[in-house]
C-alpha positions in Angstrom: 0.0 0.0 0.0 1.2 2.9 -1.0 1.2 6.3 1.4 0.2 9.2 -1.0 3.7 10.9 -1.3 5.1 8.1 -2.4 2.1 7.2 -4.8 2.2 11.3 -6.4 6.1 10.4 -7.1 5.1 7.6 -9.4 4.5 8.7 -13.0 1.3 9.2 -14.2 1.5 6.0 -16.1 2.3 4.2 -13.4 -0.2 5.2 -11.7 -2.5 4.1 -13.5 -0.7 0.7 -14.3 -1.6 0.2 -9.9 -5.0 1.5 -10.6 -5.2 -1.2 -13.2 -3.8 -3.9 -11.1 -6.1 -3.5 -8.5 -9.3 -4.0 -10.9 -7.9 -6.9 -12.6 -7.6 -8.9 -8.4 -11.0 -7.1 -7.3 -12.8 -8.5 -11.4 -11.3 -11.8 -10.9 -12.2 -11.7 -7.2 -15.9 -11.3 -8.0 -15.6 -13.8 -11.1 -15.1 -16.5 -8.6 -17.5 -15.4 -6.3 -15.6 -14.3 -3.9 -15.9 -10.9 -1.4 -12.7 -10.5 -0.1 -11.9 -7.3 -2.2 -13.2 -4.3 0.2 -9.6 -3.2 0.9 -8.7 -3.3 -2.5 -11.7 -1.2 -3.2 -10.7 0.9 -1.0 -7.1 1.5 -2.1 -8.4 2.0 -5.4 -10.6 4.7 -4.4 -8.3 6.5 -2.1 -5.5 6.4 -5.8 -8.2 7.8 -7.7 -8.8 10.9 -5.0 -4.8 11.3 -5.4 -4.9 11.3 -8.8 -7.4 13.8 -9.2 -9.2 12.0 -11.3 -13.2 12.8 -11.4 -14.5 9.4 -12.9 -17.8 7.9 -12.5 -18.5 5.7 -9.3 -17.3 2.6 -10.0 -20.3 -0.1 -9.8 -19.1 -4.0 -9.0 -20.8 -4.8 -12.5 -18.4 -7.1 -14.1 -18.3 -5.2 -17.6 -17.7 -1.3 -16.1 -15.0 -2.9 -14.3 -13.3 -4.5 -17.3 -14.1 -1.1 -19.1 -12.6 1.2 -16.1 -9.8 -1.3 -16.6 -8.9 -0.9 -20.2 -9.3 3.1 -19.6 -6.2 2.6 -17.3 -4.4 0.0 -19.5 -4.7 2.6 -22.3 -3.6 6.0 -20.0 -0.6 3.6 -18.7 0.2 2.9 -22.9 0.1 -0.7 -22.2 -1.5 -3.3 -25.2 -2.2 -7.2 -23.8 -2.1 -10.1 -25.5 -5.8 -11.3 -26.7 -5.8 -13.9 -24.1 -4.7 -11.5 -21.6 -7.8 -9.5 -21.6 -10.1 -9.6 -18.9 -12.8 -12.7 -19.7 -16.8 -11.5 -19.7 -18.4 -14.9 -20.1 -16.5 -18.0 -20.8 -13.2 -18.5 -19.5 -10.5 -21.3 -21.2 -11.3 -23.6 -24.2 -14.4 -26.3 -24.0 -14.8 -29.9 -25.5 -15.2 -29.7 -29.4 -19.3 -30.1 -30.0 -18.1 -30.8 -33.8 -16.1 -33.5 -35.9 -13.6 -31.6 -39.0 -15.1 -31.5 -41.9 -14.1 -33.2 -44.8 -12.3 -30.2 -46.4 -9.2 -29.4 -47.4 -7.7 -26.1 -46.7 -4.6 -24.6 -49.1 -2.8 -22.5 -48.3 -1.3 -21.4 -51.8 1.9 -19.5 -51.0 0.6 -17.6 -47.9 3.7 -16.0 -46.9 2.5 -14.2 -43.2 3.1 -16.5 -40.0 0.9 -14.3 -38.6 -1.6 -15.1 -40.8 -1.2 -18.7 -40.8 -1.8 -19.2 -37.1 -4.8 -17.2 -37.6 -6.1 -19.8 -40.0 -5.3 -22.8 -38.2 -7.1 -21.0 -35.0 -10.5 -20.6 -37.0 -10.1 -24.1 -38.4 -9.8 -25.8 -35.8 -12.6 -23.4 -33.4 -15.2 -23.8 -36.3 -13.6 -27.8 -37.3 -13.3 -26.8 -40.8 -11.1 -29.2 -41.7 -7.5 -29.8 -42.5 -4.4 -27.3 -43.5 -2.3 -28.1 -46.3 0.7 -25.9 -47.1 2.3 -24.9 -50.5 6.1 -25.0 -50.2 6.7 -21.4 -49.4 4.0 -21.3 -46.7 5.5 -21.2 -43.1 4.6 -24.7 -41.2 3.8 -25.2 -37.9 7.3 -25.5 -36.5 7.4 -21.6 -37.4 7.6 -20.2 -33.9 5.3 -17.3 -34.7 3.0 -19.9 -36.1 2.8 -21.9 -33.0 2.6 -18.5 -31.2 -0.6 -16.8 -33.0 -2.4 -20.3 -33.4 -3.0 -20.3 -29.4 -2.5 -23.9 -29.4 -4.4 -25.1 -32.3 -0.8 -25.8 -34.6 -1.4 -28.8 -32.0 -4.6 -29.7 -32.8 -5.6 -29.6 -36.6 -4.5 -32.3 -38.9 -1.5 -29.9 -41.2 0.2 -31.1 -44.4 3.6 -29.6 -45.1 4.7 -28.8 -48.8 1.6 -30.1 -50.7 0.5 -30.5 -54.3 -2.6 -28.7 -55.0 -3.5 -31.4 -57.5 -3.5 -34.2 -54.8 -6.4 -32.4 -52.7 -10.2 -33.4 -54.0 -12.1 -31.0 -56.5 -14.1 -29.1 -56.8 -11.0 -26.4 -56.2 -13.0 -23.3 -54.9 -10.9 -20.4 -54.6 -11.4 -17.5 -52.3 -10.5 -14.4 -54.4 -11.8 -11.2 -55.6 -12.5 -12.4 -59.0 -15.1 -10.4 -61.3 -17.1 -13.3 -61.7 -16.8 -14.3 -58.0 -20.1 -15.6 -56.0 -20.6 -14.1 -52.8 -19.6 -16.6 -49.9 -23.2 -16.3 -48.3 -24.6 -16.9 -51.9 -22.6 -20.3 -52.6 -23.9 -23.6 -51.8 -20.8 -25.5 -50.5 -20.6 -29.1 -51.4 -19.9 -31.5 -48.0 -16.2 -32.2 -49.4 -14.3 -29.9 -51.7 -10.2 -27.8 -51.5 -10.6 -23.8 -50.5 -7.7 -22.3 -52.0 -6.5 -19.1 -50.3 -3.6 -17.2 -51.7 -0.5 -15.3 -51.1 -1.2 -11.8 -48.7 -0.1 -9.4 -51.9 -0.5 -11.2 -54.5 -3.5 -13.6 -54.3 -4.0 -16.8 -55.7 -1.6 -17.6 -58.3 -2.3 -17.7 -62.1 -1.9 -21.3 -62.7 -4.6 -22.1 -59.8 -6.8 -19.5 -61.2 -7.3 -21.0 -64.4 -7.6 -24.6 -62.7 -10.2 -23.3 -60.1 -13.6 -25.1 -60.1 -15.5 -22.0 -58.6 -14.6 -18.6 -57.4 -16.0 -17.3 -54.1 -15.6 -13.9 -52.3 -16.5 -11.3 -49.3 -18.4 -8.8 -50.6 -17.2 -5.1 -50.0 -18.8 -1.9 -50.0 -15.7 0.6 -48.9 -12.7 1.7 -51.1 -10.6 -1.3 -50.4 -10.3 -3.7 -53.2 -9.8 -6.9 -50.5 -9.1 -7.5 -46.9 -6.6 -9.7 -45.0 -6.7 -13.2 -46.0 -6.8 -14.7 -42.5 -9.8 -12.4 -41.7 -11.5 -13.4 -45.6 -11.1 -17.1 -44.5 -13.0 -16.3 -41.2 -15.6 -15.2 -42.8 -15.9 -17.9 -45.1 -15.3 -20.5 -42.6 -18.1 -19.2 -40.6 -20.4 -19.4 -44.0 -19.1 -23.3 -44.4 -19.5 -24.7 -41.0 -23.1 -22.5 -41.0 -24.0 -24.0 -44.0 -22.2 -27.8 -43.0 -24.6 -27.7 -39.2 -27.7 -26.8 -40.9 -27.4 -29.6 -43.6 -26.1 -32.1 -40.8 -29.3 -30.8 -39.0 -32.1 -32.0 -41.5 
């Protein structure tokens, strides 16, 4: 506990990373039911008169909490990790409800780790099915792979320096083709190979003029595309809604 000259010595983003501290032990203390957070309550009030700050009164409502919490996070200039963020509903991963599809996912000379770990973390939370790499694709011993896929490099069945022309057709490639069919307009067959392409510049030529089917996201701003992780999430939401409701009749 800090005595208030020595808390007015701290810099201001300091302060707030102690103000943000505090909230984090009294959210997680009332997350698990628990009511042994007074005297952090307390101190946390008593920074807030030294700070001067005129805020509104803080309520033990889990999501003005979380809120007052980010405020500080941002005034101390400190970014967290996505699983590092305060958790509203569901805490830690589940038992799958779903089987992987029978579909193959290529990745046609995806360059961004980043990007790849994004992938195999929507494939394996929707169950899409499995990864298949192109040579130049980073695999999952990339450590920024393993890193951004939160565990799911572990988990989805991945195929390292594949042949696009050993994967079943139809070939259905995600791009933003002229003749392209909006994702939410295509009816996707129960087995088939999505083909996503390189982060600059798309799908190459030679799959292009071998693709079965073109589908895309359809845009209304200036942007001619968006990132491919973030296009397959979208598409992979269409597939597995599609997939459930067929599964379902």
């Amino acid at each position: 506990m800090f005595t208030s000259r020595k808390f007015e010595r701290l810099e201001i983003k300091q302060q707030h990373k102690k103000c943000a501290e505090i909230l984090r032990y009294i959210y997680e203390k009332i997350l698990n039911s628990k009511t042994d957070y007074q005297e952090k309550l307390d101190q946390y009030l008593l920074y807030l008169k030294w700070m001067h700050l005129d805020l509104p009164i803080l309520s033990l409502d889990l999501k003005q909490i979380s809120d007052r919490y980010h405020y500080h996070l941002k005034s101390a200039s400190i970014e967290l990790k996505e699983h590092n963020l305060l958790p509203h509903i569901r805490q830690g991963d589940h038992s799958p409800s779903l089987d992987f599809s029978n579909i193959a996912i290529y990745l046609d000379n995806t360059r961004s780790a980043y990007n790849v770990g994004s992938i195999l973390r929507t494939t394996e939370a929707l169950r899409i099915g499995d990864l298949y790499f192109g040579e130049k694709t980073p695999f999952t011993d990339n450590n920024k792979v393993i890193k951004t896929s939160m565990g799911a490099s572990t988990i989805v069945r991945c195929h390292n320096n594949y042949k696009l022309s050993d994967l079943p057709r139809p070939w259905i490639a995600l791009e933003t083709a002229v003749d392209a069919t909006a994702v939410s307009d295509f009816i996707f067959p129960e087995s088939f190979t999505l083909i996503l392409g390189n982060e600059e510049f798309g799908i190459s030529d030679k799959f292009l003029k071998e693709a079965d089917y073109f589908v895309d996201i359809p845009l209304y701003g200036k942007k001619n595309s968006i990132n491919v992780a973030c296009a397959y999430s979208i598409a992979a939401a269409e597939i597995r809604r599609q997939h459930v409701k067929s599964y379902a009749k």
